[in-house]
Every structure is written in structure tokens, then in C-alpha cells.
C-alpha positions in Angstrom: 10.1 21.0 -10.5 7.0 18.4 -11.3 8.3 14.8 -11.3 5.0 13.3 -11.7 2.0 15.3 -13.3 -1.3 13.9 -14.0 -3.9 16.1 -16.1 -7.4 15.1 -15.9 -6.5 11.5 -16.8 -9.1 8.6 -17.3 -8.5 5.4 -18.2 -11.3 2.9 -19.6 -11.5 -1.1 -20.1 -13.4 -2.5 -23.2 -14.3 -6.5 -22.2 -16.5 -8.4 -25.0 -14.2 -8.3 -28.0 -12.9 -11.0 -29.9 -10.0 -11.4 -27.0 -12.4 -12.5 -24.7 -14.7 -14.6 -26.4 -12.7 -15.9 -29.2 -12.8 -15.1 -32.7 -15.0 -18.0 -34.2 -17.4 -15.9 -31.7 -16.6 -12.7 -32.7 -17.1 -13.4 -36.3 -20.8 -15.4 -35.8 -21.7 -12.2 -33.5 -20.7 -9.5 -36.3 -22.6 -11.6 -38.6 -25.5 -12.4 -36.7 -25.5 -8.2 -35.7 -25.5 -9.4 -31.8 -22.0 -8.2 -31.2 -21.9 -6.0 -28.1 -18.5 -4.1 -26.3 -19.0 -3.3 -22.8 -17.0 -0.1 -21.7 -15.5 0.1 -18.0 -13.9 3.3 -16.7 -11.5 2.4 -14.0 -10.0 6.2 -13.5 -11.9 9.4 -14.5 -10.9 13.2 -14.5 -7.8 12.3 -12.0 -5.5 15.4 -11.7 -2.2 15.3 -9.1 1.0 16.6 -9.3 4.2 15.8 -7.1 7.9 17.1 -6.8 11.1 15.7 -5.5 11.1 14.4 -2.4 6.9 14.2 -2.6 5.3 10.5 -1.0 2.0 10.1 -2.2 -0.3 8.0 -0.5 -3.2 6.7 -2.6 -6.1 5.4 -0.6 -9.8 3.8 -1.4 -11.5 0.6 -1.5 -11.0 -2.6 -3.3 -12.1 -1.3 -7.0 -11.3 2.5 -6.0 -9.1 2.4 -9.4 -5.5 3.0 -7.6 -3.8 -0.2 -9.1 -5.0 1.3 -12.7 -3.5 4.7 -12.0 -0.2 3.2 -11.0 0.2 1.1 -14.5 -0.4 4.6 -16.1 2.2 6.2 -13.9 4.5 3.2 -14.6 3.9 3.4 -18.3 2.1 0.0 -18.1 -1.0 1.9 -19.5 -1.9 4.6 -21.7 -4.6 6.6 -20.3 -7.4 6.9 -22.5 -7.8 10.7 -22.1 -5.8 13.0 -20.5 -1.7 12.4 -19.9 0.4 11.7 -17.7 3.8 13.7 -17.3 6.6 11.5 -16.0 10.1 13.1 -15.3 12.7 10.6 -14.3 13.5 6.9 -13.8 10.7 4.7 -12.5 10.8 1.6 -10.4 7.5 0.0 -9.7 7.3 -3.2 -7.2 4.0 -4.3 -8.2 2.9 -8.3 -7.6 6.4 -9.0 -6.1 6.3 -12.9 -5.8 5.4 -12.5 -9.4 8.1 -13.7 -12.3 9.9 -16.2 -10.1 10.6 -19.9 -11.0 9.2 -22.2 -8.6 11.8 -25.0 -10.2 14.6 -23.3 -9.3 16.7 -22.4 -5.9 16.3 -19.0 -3.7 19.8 -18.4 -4.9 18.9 -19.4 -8.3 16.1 -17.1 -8.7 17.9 -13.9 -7.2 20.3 -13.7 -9.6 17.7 -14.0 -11.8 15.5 -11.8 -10.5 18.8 -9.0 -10.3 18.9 -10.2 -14.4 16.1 -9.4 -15.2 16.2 -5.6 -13.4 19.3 -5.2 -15.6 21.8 -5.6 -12.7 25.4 -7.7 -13.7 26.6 -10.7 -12.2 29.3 -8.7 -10.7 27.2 -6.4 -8.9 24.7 -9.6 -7.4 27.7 -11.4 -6.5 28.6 -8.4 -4.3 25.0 -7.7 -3.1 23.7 -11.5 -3.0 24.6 -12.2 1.0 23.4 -8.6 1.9 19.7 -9.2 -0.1 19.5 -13.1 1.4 20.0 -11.4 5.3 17.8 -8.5 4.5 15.4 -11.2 3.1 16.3 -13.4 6.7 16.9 -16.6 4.1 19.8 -17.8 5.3 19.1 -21.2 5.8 17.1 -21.7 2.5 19.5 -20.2 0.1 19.1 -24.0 -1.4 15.5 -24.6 -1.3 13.5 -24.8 -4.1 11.4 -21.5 -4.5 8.2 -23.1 -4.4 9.0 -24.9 -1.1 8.7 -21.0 0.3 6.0 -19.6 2.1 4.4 -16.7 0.3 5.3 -14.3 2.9 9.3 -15.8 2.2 8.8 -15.2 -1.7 7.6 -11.6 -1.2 10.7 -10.4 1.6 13.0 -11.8 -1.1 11.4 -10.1 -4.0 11.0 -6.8 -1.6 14.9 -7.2 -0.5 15.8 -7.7 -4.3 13.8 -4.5 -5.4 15.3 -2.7 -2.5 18.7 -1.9 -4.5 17.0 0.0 -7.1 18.2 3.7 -6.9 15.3 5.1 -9.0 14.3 8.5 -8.9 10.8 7.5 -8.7 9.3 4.8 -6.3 6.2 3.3 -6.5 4.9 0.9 -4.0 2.0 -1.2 -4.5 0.8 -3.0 -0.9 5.0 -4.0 -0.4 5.1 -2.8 2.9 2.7 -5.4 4.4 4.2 -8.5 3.4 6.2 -11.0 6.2 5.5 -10.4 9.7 5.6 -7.5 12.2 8.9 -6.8 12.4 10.1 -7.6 8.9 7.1 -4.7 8.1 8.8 -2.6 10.4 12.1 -2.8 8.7 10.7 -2.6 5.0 8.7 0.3 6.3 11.9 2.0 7.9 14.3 0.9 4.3 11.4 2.7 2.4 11.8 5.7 4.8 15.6 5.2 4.0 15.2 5.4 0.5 13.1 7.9 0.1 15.1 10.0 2.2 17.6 10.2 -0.3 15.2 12.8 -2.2 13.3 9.9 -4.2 9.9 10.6 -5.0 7.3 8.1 -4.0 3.9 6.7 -4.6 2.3 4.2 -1.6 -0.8 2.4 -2.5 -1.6 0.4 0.9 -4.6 0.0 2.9 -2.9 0.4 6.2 -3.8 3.9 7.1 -0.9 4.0 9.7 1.6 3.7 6.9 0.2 6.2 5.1 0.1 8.7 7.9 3.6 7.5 8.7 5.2 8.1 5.4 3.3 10.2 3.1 3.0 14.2 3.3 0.3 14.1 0.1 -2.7 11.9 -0.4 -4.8 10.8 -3.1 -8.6 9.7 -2.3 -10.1 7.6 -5.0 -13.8 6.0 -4.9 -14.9 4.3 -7.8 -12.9 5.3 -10.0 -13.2 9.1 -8.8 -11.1 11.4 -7.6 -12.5 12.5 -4.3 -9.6 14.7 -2.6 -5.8 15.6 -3.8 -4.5 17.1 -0.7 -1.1 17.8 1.6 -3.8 17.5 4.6 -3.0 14.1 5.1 -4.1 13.6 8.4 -7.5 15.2 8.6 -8.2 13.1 5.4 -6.8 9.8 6.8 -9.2 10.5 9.8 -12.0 10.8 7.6 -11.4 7.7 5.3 -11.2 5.9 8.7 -14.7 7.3 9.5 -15.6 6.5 5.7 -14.5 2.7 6.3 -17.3 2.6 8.9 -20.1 4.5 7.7 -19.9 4.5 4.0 -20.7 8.0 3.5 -19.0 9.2 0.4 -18.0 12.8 0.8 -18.6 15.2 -1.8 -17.5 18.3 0.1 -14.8 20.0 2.5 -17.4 20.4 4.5 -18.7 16.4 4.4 -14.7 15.1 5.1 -14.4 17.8 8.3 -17.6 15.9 9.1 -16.7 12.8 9.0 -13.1 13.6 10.4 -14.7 15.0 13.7 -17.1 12.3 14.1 -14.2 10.1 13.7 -12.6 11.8 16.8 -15.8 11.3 18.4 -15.5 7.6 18.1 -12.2 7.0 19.1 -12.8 9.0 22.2 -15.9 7.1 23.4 -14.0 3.6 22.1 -11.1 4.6 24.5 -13.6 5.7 27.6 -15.3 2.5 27.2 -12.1 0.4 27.3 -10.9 2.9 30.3 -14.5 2.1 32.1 -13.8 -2.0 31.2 -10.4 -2.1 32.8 -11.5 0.1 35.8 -14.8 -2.5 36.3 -12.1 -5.4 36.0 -10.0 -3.5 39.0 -12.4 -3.3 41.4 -13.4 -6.7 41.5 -10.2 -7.5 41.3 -10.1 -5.4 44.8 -13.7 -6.5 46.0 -11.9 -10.3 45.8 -9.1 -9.3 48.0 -6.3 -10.5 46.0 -3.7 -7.9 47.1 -1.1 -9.1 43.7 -3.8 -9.0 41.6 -4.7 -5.4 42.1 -1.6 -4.3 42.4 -0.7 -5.8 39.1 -3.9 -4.8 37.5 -3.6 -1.0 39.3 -0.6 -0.6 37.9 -1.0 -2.2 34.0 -4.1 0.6 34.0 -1.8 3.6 35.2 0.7 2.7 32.8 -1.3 3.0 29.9 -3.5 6.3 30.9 -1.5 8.0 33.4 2.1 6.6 33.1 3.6 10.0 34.7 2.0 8.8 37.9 4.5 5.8 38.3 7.5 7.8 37.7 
């Protein structure tokens, strides 16, 4: 069954209205017949479906439209043609250090935050120590929230979001806030989560994550829908080759393309750091420093030919 279904939706922006330049404005403009509206299409003709269980990654550039499409599939928008077909619960972490209250604690502002995602005070009491852990705030559970790093103000909004039992997910850039390892293990409580048979929706501009996690993709430039595919792969190698070279595709033919040449790439960046680290090793040998070369011998075996050293 379709949990998510979009038909051929587009979704426009009007700026120059009274909102924007105030309505003494407005009215001298309509008066004066110099009153102009400036339309601006953020989505057009996007068409996907996904079942239960689907993750979705939604790639493209800064402007691509993909935060647009995600207020329409959150019912934040209404597109302006087309629809959407939602089936289900929906819980969107969008902007997550967003609706805080710098005034107040970290404690404070959880059980806040758990207020206002409907949750009772009985249910954050028991969850409070596990979401402050998650978050790794122990030792500012009394801090003001604005005394917190941004990276701090987005684990606890992520750890907070992360009791939602939804049957739709949607994850706007979440899984890169906080450092390495705290990515790691939002990445692997996502996995967790959407093991469970939820149905998800990754915007993130870490390819890896998307490769990771997702088993569909969505390619968006501009506002257009370039591929809707369960190929996620050969079209995460391509939008890495995209990245570089700009080349839009506008054909199975052009993302194959720029897949391969991809490939290409990686294999001569490889051979040219192989061809660096053997240059470094002989004069580490021509020098005569016997530790040296052994150390730097055996740092190159282990990462092209670790079977040697076993």
C-alpha cells in the first residue's frame, strides 16, 4: 500500500504583495497602476510514491526545492497544483534548535519541548534521564539553554524528537548535527527506527548517509524533478560527478555517463594517492632509517593489501 504519493505536484511563491511591502505601499502602487507580483516556482511536475518500510533520500543543491517538498509532505504547504496523498501519522524534525526558550534550563525546555509534541508529564518524567544521556547533557541539565553550543541545542532537540513512534519520518539535515560519533549514533537510532517498518524521508547532503540508509532517491535541480529511482547507487555516483562538473543530466544515458566517469575519478584519485605514499617510502628507504620504513611499509600494506600482513 502507498503511504506517501505525490502526483505531478508544483508548488509556487508569490513575493511583492502587500505582506511584503506594506499596505500604505500596496495601496499607492494599485493606485498609481505600478503594482507588480513576482511568481517563483520552487517544485514543478514532481511525481514519487513510497510504501511501508520505503527511505527516500532527497538529494540536490542549495535551492534544488527539497525543503519546499517536505512542508507539502508535512502538510505545512499546499501545493499549488497537483496533490499529495499522505496515509498515516507524520513526524517531521525540521529546524530542530528551533522553538526553544533561551531563558530557560535544558531541563526546563525538554519538558517543554515533550509539551508541546503532545507527550504528558508522566511519560517525560519517565523518559527525561534517558533523552538527557542520549543527548550526553548530563552535566548541563541546569544551564540556561542559551549558554549551549548549537551543536548541544540540536542533540537535545534530535534526542527529544527521537521518541516519536510515527508512522512516517521525515528528516531534514538531523543526522549531521554534533560531532562524529554522536552522527554515528543518530544515524544508527534512525536505522533503529526505521526498522520498525516506519517510512522515511532523508533530505541531507551527505551522500554516504543517503547510500547508507535509503533504498529510493529523489534528484531535484531547480526546482525539477530529474530522476525518481530505487537505483540509488548508480544515481548517488552520478550526483557526486554532478557536484564536480555541473553537468545537469537530462537522460539515462547522460547519469550512466556521469556515473562512470565518476568511477574514473575515484580510481585515478586513489592511484595518485597510492603513487604519493609509495614516492614517500622510498625515500624513506633511500634515507636509511630502518623504523621509518618499516613503519611507513607497513601503514601502506595495510590500507591496499592488508591480507599481506596476515
Amino acid at each position: 500500500m502507498e503511504i506517501i504519493k505525490a502526483d505531478d505536484v508544483s508548488i509556487r511563491y508569490i513575493t511583492g504583495d502587500f505582506k511584503d511591502i506594506g499596505l500604505k505601499e500596496y495601496i499607492m502602487k494599485r493606485l498609481k497602476g505600478d503594482y507588480h507580483v513576482t511568481e517563483f516556482w520552487a517544485d514543478k511536475h514532481i511525481s514519487f510514491s513510497l510504501e511501508k518500510g520505503d527511505m527516500l533520500g532527497i538529494i540536490g543543491t542549495n535551492g534544488a526545492g527539497k525543503s519546499t517538498l517536505l512542508k507539502a509532505v508535512s502538510g505545512i504547504m499546499v501545493p499549488t497544483e497537483g496533490h499529495m496523498e499522505i496515509h498515516g501519522s507524520i513526524a517531521a524534525l525540521l529546524e530542530l534548535a528551533s522553538g526553544f526558550d533561551g531563558d530557560l534550563t535544558v531541563r526546563e525546555n525538554t519538558y517543554l519541548r515533550g509539551a508541546m509534541l503532545g507527550y504528558t508529564r508522566a511519560f517525560m518524567d519517565e523518559k527525561y534521564d534517558e533523552i538527557i544521556e542520549f543527548a550526553e547533557l548530563k552535566d548541563f541539565q541546569d544551564r540556561p539553554f542559551k549558554q549551549l553550543s548549537s551543536g548541544m541545542k540540536s542533540r537535545l532537540a534530535f534526542s527529544i524528537a527521537c521518541l516519536v513512534s510515527p508512522d512516517i519520518l521525515i528528516l531534514d539535515e538531523v543526522l549531521s548535527v554534533g560531532d562524529g560519533a554522536f552522527r554515528k549514533k543518530s544515524g544508527d537510532k534512525m536505522k533503529e527506527i526505521l526498522a520498525s517498518g516506519v517510512t522515511g524521508i532523508l533530505v541531507s547532503h551527505s551522500i554516504e548517509q543517503v547510500r547508507d540508509m535509503c533504498n529510493k532517491i529523489l534528484w531535484l535541480d531547480h526546482g525539477n524533478q530529474i530522476a525518481f529511482t530505487d537505483e540509488v547507487q548508480l544515481h548517488c555516483d552520478a550526483y557526486e560527478e554532478f557536484l564536480i562538473t555541473r553537468k545537469v543530466p537530462k537522460s539515462r544515458e547522460d547519469i550512466e555517463k556521469l556515473a562512470y566517469d565518476n568511477m574514473l575519478r575515484k580510481k585515478e584519485e586513489k592511484l595518485k594517492q597510492t603513487r604519493k605514499e609509495e614516492e614517500k617510502l622510498q625515500k624513506v628507504l633511500e634515507s636509511n632509517k630502518e623504523n621509518e620504513a618499516v613503519h611507513a611499509a607497513v601503514a601502506i600494506l595495510k590500507k591496499n593489501a592488508p591480507e599481506l600482513l596476515k
